[in-house]
C-alpha positions in Angstrom: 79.4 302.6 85.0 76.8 305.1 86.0 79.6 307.4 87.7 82.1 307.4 84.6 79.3 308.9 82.3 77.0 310.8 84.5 78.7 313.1 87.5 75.8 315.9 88.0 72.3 316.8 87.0 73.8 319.9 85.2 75.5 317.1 83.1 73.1 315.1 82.3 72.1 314.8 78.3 68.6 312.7 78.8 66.8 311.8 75.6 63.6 310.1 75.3 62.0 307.5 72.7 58.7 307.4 71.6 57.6 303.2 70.6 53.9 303.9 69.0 52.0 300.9 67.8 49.0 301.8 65.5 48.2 298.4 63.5 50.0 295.0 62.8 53.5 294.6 61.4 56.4 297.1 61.2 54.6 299.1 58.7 52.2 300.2 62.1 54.8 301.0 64.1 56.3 304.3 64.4 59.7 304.9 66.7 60.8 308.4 67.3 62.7 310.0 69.7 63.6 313.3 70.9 67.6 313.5 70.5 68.8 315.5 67.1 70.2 312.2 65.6 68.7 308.9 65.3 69.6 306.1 67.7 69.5 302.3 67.5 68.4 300.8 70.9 67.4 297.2 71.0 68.3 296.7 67.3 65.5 299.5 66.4 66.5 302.8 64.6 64.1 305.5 66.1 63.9 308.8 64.1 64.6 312.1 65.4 61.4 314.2 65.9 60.3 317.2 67.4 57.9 315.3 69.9 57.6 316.6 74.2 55.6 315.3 77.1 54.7 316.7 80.2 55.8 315.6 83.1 55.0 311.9 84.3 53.7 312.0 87.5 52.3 309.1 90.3 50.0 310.4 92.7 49.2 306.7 94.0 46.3 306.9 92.3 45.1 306.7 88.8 42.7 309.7 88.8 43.6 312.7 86.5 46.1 310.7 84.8 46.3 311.8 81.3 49.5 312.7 79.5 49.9 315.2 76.7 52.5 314.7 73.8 52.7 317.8 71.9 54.1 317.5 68.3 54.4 319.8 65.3 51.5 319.0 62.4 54.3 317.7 60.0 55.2 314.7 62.8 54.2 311.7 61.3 52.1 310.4 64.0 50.1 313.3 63.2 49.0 311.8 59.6 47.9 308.6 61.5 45.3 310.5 62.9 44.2 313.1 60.3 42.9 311.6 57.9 40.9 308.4 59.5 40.6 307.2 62.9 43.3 304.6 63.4 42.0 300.6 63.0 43.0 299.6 66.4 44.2 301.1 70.1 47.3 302.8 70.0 49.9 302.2 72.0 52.4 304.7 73.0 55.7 303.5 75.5 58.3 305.9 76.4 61.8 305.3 77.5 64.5 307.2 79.1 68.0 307.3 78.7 71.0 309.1 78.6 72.9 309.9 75.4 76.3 309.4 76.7 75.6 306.1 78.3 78.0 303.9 76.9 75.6 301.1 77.6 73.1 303.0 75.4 70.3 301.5 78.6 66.8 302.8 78.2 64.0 301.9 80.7 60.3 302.2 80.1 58.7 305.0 82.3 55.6 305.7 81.1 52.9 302.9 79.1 49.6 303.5 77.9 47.2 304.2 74.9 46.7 307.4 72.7 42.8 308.3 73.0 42.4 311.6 71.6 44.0 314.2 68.9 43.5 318.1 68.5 44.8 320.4 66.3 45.9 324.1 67.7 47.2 326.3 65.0 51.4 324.5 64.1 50.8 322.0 67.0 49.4 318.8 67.5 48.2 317.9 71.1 47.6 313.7 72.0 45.3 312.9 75.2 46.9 309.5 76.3 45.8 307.5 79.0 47.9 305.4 81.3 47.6 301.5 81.0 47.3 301.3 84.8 43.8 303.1 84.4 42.5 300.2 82.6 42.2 298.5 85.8 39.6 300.2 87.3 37.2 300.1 84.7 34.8 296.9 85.5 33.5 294.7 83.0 30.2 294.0 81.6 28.2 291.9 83.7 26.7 288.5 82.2 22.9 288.7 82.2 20.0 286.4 82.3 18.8 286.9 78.7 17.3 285.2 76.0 19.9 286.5 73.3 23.5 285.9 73.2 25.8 288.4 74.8 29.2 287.1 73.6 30.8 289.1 71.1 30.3 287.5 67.3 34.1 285.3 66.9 35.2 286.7 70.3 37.0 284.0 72.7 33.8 282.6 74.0 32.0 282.7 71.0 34.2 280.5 69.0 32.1 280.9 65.5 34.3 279.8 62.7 35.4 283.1 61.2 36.9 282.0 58.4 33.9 279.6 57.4 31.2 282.6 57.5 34.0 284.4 54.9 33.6 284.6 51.2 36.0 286.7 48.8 34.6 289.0 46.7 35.7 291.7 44.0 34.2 295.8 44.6 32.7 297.2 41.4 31.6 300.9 42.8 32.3 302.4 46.2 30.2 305.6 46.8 30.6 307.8 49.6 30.1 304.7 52.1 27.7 302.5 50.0 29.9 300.0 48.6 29.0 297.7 45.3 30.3 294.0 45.4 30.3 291.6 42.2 27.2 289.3 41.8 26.9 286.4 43.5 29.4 287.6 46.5 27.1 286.3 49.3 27.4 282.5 50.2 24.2 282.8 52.1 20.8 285.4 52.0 21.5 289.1 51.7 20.2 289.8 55.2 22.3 287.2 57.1 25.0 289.8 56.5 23.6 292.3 58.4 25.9 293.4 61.3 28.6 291.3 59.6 31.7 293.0 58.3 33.3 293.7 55.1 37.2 294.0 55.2 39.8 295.0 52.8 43.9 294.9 52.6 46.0 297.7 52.7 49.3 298.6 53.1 50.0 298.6 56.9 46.8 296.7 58.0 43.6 295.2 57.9 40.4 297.8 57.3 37.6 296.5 58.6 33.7 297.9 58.4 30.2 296.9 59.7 27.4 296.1 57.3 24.7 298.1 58.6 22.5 297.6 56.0 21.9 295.3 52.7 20.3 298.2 50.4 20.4 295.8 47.5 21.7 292.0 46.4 24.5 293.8 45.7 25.1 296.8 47.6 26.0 297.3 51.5 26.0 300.2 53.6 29.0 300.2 55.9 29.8 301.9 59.0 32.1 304.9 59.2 34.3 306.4 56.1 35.2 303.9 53.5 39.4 304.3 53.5 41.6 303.3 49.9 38.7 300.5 48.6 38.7 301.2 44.8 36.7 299.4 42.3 38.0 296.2 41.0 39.9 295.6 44.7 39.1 292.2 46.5 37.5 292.5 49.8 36.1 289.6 52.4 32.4 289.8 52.9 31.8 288.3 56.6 28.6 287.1 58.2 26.8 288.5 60.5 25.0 287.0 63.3 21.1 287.6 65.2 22.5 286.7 68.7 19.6 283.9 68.7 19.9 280.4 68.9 18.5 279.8 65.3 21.4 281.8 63.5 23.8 279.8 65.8 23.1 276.9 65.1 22.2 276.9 61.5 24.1 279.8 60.1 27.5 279.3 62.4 27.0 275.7 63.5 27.9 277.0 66.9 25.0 276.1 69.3 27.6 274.5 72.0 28.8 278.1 72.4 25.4 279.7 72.4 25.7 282.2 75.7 22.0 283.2 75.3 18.9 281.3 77.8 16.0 280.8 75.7 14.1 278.6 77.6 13.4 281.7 80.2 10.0 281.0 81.4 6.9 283.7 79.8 5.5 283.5 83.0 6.3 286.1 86.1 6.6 283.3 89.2 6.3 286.0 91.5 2.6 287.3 89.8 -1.0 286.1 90.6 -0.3 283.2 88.6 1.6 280.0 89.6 4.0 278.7 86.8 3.5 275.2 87.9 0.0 274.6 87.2 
């Protein structure tokens, strides 16, 4: 059908949609597009918006990359950044169309993450990066240590989040010193350190490090405490030392320990032979 609705470039009535993903579930989703009237594509309803890019270009290389979406400070992908940082990455896709397709056919042209946010005057400005970039970026190298590199619950840590979990009810939250009920911790005080304390709200999940037990009842977290009011219920999670005692008596995970501590004291290559 493409010459029954399209005939020329002077013709054409183009119109873009904007899928952003900000946290889990359709309350962390935002769709918006730039035509004056909203439009269901793939059984979604995106919202008009004032909302530009610049152009999408592909060089052959992903060096100097970034796109800009430029947005009035009343767009409401504005307010998921004013306030607080965002939980997780956010993902940004952007399709193109044409409004007089009678196929109503968008395809994906451009993929990738929002990184940064700034504020000029009326209008918003969001750094986003290409997913393709990701590529190039190397990963950490495994070392020869004594301590465990894997991340704490990751994939190849496999610690039993939910057993190092206990529910708990806030009593005071100042600035980011947070007060839990008596008795919320399942195991000493300082076992929590570098654990995380997390909290339900509408859209999501907030999540904070302990990064340090002032009291037995009060933690220190990480960053600004967001919508935690006294009498709320939160999840106090442990935390781990990254050494092989904490794994195997505080996670019962020694199987999955990634750490070597049986790394001799004793430099073979000095003045002193390691074997007598």
């Amino acid at each position: 059908m493409f010459d029954v609705f399209f005939t020329s470039r002077s013709a054409s009535r183009p119109a873009y949609l904007y899928d952003i993903t900000f946290a889990a579930g359709e309350a962390g989703r935002l769709r918006l597009t730039s035509a004056d009237q909203p439009l269901i594509v793939g059984g979604q309803r995106y919202e008009p918006a004032q909302i530009k890019h610049g152009e999408i270009e592909s060089s052959g290389t992903l060096d100097n990359a970034t796109l800009e979406v430029k947005t009035p400070r009343f767009n409401p992908l504005v307010e998921v950044f004013r306030v607080y940082p965002p939980e997780r990455v956010v993902n940004l896709t952007i399709y193109r169309g044409e409004l007089d397709d009678p196929d109503a056919e968008f395809n994906a042209t451009w993929s990738g993450r929002i990184l940064n946010f700034a504020m000029s005057g009326l209008e918003a400005t969001f750094s986003c990066e290409p997913i393709a970039t990701a590529v190039r970026r190397p990963g950490l190298r495994r070392t020869y240590q004594y301590g465990c590199p894997h991340v704490l619950y990751g994939p190849q840590c496999r610690a039993s989040k939910a057993a190092a979990s206990s529910a708990t009810t806030v009593q005071a939250v100042s600035g980011s010193v947070v007060t839990l009920a008596s008795g919320w911790n399942a195991h000493p005080t300082a076992k929590y350190l570098r654990g995380m304390l997390e909290w339900d709200i509408e859209g999501g999940t907030v999540r904070r490090t302990i990064l340090q037990v002032l009291s037995p009842t009060q933690v220190l977290l990480a960053g600004v405490v967001r919508d935690l009011t006294p009498g709320m219920t939160a999840t106090a999670v442990l935390g781990c030392g990254h050494a092989g005692d904490d794994c195997k008596n505080l996670h019962d995970n020694l199987l999955n320990y990634g750490g070597c501590p049986w790394i001799s004291e004793i430099n073979p290559l000095g003045q002193r032979s390691p074997f007598y």
